[in-house]
N, C-alpha and C positions, 0 to 999 in steps of 0.2 A: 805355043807348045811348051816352052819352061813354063809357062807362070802354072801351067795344069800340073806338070811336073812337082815346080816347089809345092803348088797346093796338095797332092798327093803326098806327097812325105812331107808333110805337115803335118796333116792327118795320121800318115801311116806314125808317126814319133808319137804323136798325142795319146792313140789308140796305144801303144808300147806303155807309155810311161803313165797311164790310165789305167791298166790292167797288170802290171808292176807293184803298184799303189793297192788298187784292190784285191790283188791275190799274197801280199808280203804283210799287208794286216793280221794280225792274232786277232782270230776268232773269241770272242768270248769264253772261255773254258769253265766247263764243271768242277768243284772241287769234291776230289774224293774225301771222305772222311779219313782222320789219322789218328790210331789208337794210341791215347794218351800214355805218356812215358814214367811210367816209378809214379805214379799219383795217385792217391787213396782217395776215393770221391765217393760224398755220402748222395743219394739221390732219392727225391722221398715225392714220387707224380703225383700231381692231387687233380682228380678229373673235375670238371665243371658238371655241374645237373645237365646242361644240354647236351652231351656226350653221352651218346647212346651206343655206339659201336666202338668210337676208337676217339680215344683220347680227346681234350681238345685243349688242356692245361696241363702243363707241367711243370713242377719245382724243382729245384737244386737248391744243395746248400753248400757251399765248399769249406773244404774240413782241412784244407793249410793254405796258409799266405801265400799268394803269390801266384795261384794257380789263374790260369785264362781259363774265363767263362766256356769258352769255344772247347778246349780241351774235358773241361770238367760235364760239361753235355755230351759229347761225344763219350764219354763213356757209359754215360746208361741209358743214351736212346741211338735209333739212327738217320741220321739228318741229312736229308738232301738241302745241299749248296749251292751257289752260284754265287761267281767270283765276277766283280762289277769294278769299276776304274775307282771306285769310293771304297771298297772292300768289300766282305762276303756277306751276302745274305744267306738268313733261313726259309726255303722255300717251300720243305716239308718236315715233318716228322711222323716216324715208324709210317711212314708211307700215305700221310694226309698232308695234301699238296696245298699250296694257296692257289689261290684262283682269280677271277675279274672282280668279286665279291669279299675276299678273304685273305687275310695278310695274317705272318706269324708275329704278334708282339713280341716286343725284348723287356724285361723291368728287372732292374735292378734294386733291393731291399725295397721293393713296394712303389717305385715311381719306374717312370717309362725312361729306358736307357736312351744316354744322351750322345752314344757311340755304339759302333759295331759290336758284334758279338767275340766278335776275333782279339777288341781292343778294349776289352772290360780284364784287369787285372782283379782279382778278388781278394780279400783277406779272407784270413778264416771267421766263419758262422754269416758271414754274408750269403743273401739270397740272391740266385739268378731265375726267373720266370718264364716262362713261354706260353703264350694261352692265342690260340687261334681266332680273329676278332674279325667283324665285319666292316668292312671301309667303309666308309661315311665321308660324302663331300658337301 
């Protein structure tokens, strides 16, 4: 009769501290967009030929040192986020999402950024890029 006993709160602790664990986890969270603070951003979209409804490229150019790529986008489009243990990705823009086929590129003055969006410091006349691309394995 004990050994049923211990085996039950056993169980019953494991199931506690098993769903403790899975219910005190942070969920993945969205990030909302957040409008840019005192910063004058030039932004000039330049659509691709395949862009037939809605965009599928677009350009920035930022017009003072210092400014984050992430901030300086977020003022002339609007970007759906998600926020990942590596940092933020861009999921959509003005509402063209990526998909199983379709990821948002990042390029930095003409080469493919080698960091987030969030963690591209810019100078000024520097380009930041977005162009909607088809994954390829």
């Amino acid at each position: 009769m004990s050994k049923k006993i211990n085996r039950f709160t056993t169980l019953v602790l494991f199931l506690i501290v098993a769903g403790v664990f899975i219910f005190s986890r942070k969920p993945t969270q969205e990030v909302s967009p957040k409008p840019a603070i005192e910063q004058q951003a030039e932004a000039s979209p330049t659509p691709t030929p395949e862009a037939a409804e809605q965009k599928q490229s677009y350009e920035f150019t930022a017009t003072l040192s210092g400014q984050i790529a992430l901030d300086l986008v977020q003022s002339q489009v609007k970007l759906d986020l998600k926020e990942y243990d590596f940092g933020i990705m861009v999921e959509g823009i003005n509402s063209l999402k990526a998909d199983v086929n379709h990821y948002w590129a990042l390029y930095q003055d003409g080469d493919y950024a080698k960091v987030g969006i969030a963690d591209i410091k810019l100078e000024k006349g520097e380009k930041i890029e977005l162009k909607y691309e088809e994954i390829t394995l």
